[in-house]
N, C-alpha and C positions, 0 to 999 in steps of 0.2 A: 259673910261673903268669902273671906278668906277658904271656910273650909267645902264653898261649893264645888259640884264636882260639875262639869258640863261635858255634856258625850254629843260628837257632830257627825253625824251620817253621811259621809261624802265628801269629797276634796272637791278639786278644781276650782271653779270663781269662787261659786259663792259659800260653800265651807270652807273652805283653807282662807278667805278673805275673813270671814268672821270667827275662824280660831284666833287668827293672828290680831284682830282688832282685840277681841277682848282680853289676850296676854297685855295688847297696852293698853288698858282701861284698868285691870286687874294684874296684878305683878300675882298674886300667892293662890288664886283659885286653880284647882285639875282641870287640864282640857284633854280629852282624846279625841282621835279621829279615827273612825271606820272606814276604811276602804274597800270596798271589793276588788276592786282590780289592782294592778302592782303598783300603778305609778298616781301618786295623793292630787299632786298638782302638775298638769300638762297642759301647752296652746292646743287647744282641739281645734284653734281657727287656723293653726299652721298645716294642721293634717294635709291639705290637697297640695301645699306648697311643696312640702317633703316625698310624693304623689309626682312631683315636676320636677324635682332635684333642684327647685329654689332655693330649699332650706337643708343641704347634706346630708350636715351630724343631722340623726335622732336625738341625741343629747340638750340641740339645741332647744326641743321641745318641752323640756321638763322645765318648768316655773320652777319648782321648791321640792326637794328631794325629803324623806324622814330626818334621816342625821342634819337636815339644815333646820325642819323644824326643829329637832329636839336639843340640839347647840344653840339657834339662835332665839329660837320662843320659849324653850322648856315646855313643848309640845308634843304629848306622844300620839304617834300615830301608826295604827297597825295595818297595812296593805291585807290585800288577798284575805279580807275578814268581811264575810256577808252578815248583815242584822239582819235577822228572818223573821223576830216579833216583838211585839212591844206591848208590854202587862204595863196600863198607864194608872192602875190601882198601886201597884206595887212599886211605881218609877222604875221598872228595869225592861234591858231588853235581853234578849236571845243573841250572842256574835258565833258564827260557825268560823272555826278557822281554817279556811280551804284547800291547807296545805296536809292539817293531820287529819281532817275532818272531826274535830272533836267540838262540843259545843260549851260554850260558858256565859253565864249569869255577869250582866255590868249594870250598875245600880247608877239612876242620874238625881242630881239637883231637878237640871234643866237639859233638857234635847234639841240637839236642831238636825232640822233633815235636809238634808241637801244631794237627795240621791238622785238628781238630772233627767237627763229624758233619753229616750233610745231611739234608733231607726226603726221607724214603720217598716215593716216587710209586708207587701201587700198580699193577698190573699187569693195566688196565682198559681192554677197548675204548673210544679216543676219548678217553683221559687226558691226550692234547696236544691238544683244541683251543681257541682262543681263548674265556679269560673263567674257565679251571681256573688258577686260582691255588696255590704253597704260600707261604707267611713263614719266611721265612729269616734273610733282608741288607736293608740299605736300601733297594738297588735293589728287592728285591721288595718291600717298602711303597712305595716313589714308585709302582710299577705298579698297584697294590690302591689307593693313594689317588685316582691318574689316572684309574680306572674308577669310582669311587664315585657322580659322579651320574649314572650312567647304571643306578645298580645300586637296582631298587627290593626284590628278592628273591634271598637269596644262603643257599646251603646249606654249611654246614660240619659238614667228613668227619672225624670226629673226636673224643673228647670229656676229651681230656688236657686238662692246664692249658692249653697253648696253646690249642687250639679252643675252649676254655671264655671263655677271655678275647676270643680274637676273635671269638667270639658277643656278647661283652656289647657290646665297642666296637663291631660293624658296628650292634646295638641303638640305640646311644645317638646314633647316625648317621640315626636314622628308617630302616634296612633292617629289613624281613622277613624273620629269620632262622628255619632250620630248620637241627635239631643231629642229625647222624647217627651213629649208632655202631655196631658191629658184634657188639658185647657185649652181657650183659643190663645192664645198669649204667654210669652216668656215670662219670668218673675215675675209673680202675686203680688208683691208688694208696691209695683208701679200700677198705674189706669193703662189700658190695653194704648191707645195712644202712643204713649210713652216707652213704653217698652219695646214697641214698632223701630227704633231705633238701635234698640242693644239685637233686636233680631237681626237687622241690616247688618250692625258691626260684627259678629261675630259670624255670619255669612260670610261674610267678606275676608274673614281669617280661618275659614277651609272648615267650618262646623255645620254639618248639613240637621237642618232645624224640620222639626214635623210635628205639628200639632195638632189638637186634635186625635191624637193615636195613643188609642189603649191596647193594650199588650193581655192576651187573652190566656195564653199559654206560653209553653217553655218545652223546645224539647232539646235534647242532644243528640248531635247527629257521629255516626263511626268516624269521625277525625278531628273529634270532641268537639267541633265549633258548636252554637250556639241559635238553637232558630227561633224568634220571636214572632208569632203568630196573634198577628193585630184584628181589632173587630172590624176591621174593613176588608178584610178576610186577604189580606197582604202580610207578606211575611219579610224580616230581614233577619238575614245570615253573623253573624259575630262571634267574635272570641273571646270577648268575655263581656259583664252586663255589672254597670254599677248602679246600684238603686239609693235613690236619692229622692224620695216622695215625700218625706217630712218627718218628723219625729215626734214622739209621746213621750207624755211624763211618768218616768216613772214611780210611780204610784200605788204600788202595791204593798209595800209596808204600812204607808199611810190610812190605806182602805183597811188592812189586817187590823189596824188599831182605831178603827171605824170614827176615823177623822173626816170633819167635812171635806167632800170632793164635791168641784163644780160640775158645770152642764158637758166643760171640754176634757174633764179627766184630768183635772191638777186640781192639788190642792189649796182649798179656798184660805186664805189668811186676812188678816185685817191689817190697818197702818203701822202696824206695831210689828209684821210676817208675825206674827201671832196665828196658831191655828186656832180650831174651835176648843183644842184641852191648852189650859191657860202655862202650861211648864211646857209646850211641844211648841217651836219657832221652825218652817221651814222658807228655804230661801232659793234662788235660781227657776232650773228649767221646769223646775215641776211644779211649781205654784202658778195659778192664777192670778193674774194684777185687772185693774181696769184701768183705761184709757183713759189718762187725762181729758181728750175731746169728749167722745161718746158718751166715756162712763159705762162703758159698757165688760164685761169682763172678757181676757183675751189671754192665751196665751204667747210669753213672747223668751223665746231660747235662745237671747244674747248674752253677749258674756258683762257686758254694761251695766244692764241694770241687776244682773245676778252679785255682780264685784258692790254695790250701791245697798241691795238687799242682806246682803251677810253682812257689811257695813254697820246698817240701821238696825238687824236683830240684833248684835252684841252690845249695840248701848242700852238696850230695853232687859236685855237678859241680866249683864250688871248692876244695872240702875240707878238711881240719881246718887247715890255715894261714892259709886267710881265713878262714871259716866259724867256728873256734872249737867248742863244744859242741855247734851246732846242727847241724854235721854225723854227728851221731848219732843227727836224729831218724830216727822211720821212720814210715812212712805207717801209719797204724790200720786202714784199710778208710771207707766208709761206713755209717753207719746213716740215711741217703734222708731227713734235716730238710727238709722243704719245706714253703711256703705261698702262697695262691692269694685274690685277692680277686672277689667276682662279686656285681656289684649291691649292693654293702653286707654283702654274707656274706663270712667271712674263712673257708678252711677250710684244718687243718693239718695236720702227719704228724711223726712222727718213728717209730726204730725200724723193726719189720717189724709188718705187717698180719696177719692172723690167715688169710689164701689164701698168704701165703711161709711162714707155719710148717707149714700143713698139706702143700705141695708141698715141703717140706724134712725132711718127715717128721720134726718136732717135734708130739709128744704130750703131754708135758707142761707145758703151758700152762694158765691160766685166762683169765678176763675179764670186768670190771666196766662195767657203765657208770651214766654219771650224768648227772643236768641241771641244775647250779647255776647258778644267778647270775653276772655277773663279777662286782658286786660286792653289797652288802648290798642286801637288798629293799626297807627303808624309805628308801635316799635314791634321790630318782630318777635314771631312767633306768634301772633297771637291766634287762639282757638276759640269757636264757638262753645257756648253751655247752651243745652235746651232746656228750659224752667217752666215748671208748671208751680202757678201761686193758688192756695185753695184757701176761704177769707169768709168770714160771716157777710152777708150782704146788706143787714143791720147796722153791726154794731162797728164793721171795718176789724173784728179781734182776727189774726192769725190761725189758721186752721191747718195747713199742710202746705209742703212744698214737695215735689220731685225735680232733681239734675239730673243732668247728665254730661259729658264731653271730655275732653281729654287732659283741663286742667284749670284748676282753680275751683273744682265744684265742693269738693268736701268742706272747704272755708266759708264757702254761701251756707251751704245746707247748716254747716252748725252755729252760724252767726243764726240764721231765720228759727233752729232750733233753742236756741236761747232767747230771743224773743218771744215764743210759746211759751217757756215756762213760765215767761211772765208775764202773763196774756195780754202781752201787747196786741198791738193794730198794724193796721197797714199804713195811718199816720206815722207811728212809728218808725216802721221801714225805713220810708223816703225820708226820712229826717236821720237815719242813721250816717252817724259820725263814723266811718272805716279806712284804712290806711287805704293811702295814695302815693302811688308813683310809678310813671310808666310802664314797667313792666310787672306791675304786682295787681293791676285795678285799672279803672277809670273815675272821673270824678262824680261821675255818677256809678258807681258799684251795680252791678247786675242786681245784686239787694234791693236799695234805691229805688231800681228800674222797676223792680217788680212792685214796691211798695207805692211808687207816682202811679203805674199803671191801675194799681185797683185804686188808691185812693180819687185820681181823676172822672173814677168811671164810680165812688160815691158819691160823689159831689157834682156827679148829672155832665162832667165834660166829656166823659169819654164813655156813652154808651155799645154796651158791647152785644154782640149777637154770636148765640151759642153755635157752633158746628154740628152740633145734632140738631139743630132745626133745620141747616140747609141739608144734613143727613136724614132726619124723620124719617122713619120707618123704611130709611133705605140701607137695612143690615145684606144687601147681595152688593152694594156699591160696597162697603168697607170691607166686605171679608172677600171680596173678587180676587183673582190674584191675577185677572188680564186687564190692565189696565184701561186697552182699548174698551174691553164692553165696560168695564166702570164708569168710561166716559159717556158711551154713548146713554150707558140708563139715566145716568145724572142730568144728563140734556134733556131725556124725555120727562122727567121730573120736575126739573126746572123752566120747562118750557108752557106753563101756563102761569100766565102774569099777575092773574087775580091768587094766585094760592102764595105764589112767594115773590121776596122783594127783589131790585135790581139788584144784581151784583154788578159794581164800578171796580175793575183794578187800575190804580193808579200808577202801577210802574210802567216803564218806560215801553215802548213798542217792542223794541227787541225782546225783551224778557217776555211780554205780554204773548211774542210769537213762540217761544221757546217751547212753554205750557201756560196752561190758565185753565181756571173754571170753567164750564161747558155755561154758555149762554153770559159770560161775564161783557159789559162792557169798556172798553179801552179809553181811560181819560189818564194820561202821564197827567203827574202831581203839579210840574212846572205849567200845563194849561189849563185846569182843573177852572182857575175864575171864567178865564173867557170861554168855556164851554159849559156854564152850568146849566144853560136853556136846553141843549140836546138831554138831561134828565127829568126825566118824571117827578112832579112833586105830588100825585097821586100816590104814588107806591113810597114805599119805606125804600131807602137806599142803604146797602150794607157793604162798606168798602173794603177792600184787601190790597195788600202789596205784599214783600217779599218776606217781612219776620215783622212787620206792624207798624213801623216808625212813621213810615209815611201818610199809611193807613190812619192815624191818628190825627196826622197834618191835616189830611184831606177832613178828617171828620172835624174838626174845627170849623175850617172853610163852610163845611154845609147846613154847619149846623146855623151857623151866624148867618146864614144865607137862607132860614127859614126851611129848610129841610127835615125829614125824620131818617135822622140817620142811625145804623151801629156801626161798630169797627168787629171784622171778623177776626179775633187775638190769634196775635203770632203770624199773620198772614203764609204765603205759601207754604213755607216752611211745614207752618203746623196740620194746611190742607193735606201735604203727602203724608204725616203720620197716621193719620183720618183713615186715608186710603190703602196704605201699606201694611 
């Protein structure tokens, strides 16, 4: 071991994470690293911040310069050096160095590839001309900062977390941003629902949202602005355009050395980032994992599980005589933890969303949602979370959560994320022990909250009745954007009694007059006993209030009262994101 040589393709997480692991597993074997580009190890998550003058220096960007590799690892590492081939008979590859352009012969042990993934440029007349930006690398923010004051209106293609964030920074810049998407709904990674809410917020922070709109062509006009020419044959003006539609792995070394590649264009590896050639380990954006839930293979370009994966190839590359026990770990897959902050909204994920169970052809599912507090209502400050729980409806195991609000969410989502890895339950949940004290929690945690509500509703107390049932096949109600006619077709829809059941809201008159359900009936929670004769015990009753609490109350009452009740989850609250 001492005199193996191991050659890593790529910096950033997940190369420059497993050169460094395996200098401490191995004090005496050779590591190098390939870089193409100048800088080994940089936040690429800071990029949009640096984009908004969050983050100044550029300097602050750089993780791990060479001279600190090779001072503090005994790491050499050569920037600005492309590997263009890899003879896996011979163990070597091909490095061009792109400064002389001359090319030379480097002989491995062992390889690992960690050459990332790049921006999609989508495939748009006039997508090369000046002032079409993507973020990538440094260099691409020095180009996007260089053009900033000349940029008083800038359209970003895109509404993943990157676009989302370089919407808010080019914002806080005094640009004119407009957010284009392709989809009905912001971020992919939430259920359209849910993401109804980050549309709201950041509307409300001067970001005009359009969805729905593809961008057909590109032209420039004589005072260089920018005309996007949509398939709804509408066009908008700007001065400059950042594309931000997703990114691919890059792959093409790997294909050249006719290594397995999956169905999404990364390479496939096993528990070990092991590829299909037993000396080649790749790690990061460009591999392939499968979904802890699904099991299904996905790609996923965080920097989390890439830092996790370069990890776990260096103990498998050393092996049980440096490594010790930990070369037994094995990679688990993902379950897609992320979070995203925009104008003061935090919004989070873990697990799989409730469009990957239904494209996975998972049925047995449920789901909760709720709107507590972060922490107790009488000390101040307290803010709402929106939470969606997604939960086997068998077996009660965790399956997904989405937050969202203004604070406290990222501690929910990754408490509920570690209970996934351990597939726990939604017993579980509510039985979770979490720090309390007025201003940090409630004694019941929004966690809790979430874990009583589904676990009540296994154990047959608290049956719940889905929003797409009183939605069914009413996709002109939820994507309306006048809310009047929303109402009026809901009514006509609702308005035959043999097809659907009562709806009772039980809050208070006032509220009830405020808004409400087209055809709902008005039973405040405080008279609910003395009026149960004015309901139908022919039809199902499905109750609502304001975020569910009471909703639940009431559903007790009816139930115990010989009624066929559900609880509409989340109550109004979660109606408006239905409908918005």
């Amino acid at each position: 071991m001492s005199k193996k040589r191991i050659l890593i393709v790529g910096g950033v997480a997940g190369g420059a994470t497993c050169a460094t692991r395996i200098r401490r597993l191995c004090e005496h074997c050779e590591i190098v690293i390939f870089e193409m580009g100048s800088y080994v190890s940089f936040a690429n998550c800071g990029l949009p911040y640096f984009i908004g003058d969050v983050i100044v220096e550029e300097d602050k960007l750089l993780v791990a310069t060479p001279a600190l590799f090779k001072n503090r690892f005994n790491i050499q590492v050569c920037t600005d050096s492309e590997v263009t081939s890899i003879d896996r008979e011979n163990k070597t590859i091909v490095v061009n160095d792109l400064l002389s352009g001359k090319n030379r012969v480097e002989h491995y042990d062992s390889l690992v590839l960690s050459t990332g993934a790049a921006a999609v440029w989508p495939d748009i007349e006039g997508v090369d001309l000046p002032g079409i930006y993507a973020l990538r690398t440094i260099p691409d923010s020095r180009k996007i900062r260089a053009a900033l004051d000349n940029i008083k209106h800038a359209v970003v293609m895109g509404a993943g977390y990157l676009g989302l964030e370089l919407a808010e920074n080019l914002k806080k810049r005094d640009i004119e941003v407009t957010l284009l998407q392709s989809s009905n709904q912001l971020m992919p990674t939430l259920d359209k629902e849910m993401a109804s809410y980050v549309e709201k917020h950041i509307k409300q922070h001067g970001i005009t949202c359009r969805l729905n709109s593809k961008v057909t062509s590109f032209q420039q006009n004589s005072d260089q602005t920018l005309n996007l020419n949509l398939a709804n044959d509408q066009a908008i003006t700007a001065d400059a355009v950042m594309i931000s539609v997703g990114v691919k792995p890059r792959a093409q070394l790997a294909e050249q050395a006719d290594l397995e590649i999956g169905e999404h264009g990364g390479v496939r590896v096993n528990d070990h980032m092991q590829t299909s050639d037993e000396n080649i380990w790749a790690v990061g954006d460009m591999v392939e994992v499968r979904h802890v839930i699904t099991g299904e293979w996905h790609l996923f370009p965080l920097a989390g599980p890439a830092n996790r994966q370069g990890r776990l190839a260096a103990a498998h590359i050393v092996g049980h005589e440096f490594a010790g026990a930990s070369a037994d770990m094995r990679y688990r897959g993902v379950q897609g933890t992320s979070v995203c902050g925009l104008f003061g909204l935090t919004v989070a994920t873990t697990g799989v969303n409730e469009k990957q169970l239904k494209k996975a052809g998972y049925t047995d599912y449920e789901k909760v949602y709720l709107h507590p507090s972060n922490h107790v209502g009488y000390y101040p400050g307290a803010k709402p979370i929106h939470m969606k729980l997604l939960y086997d409806s068998k077996s009660g195991k965790v399956l997904g959560a989405q937050a969202l609000g203004e604070a406290g969410v990222a501690r929910r989502i990754d408490v509920i994320s570690s209970y996934i890895q351990m597939n726990a339950t939604v017993y579980d949940l509510e039985e979770a022990e979490l720090c309390y004290a007025p201003q940090f929690g409630a004694t019941k945690d929004p966690v809790n909250l979430a874990g009583m509500l589904a676990a009540n509703h296994l154990r047959d107390n608290h049956p719940l009745a889905r929003w797409e049932e009183l939605m069914e096949s009413h996709v002109q109600v939820v994507d309306t954007k006048d809310q009047n006619d929303a109402d009026q077709l809901l009514a006509l829809i609702l308005d035959d009694p043999y097809q659907q059941a009562q709806i009772v809201d039980v809050r208070t008159v006032a509220e009830y007059d405020n808004k409400h359900i087209p055809n709902a009936i008005n039973v405040p929670l405080d008279s609910l006993r003395e009026r149960l004769d004015e309901l139908s015990r022919e039809r199902e009753v499905w109750v609502v209030c304001g975020v569910g609490q009471r909703a639940y109350t009431a559903t007790r009452i009816l139930q115990q009262n010989g009624f066929r009740v559900k609880n509409l989850s989340g109550g109004m609250q979660t109606y408006h994101s239905y409908l918005e």
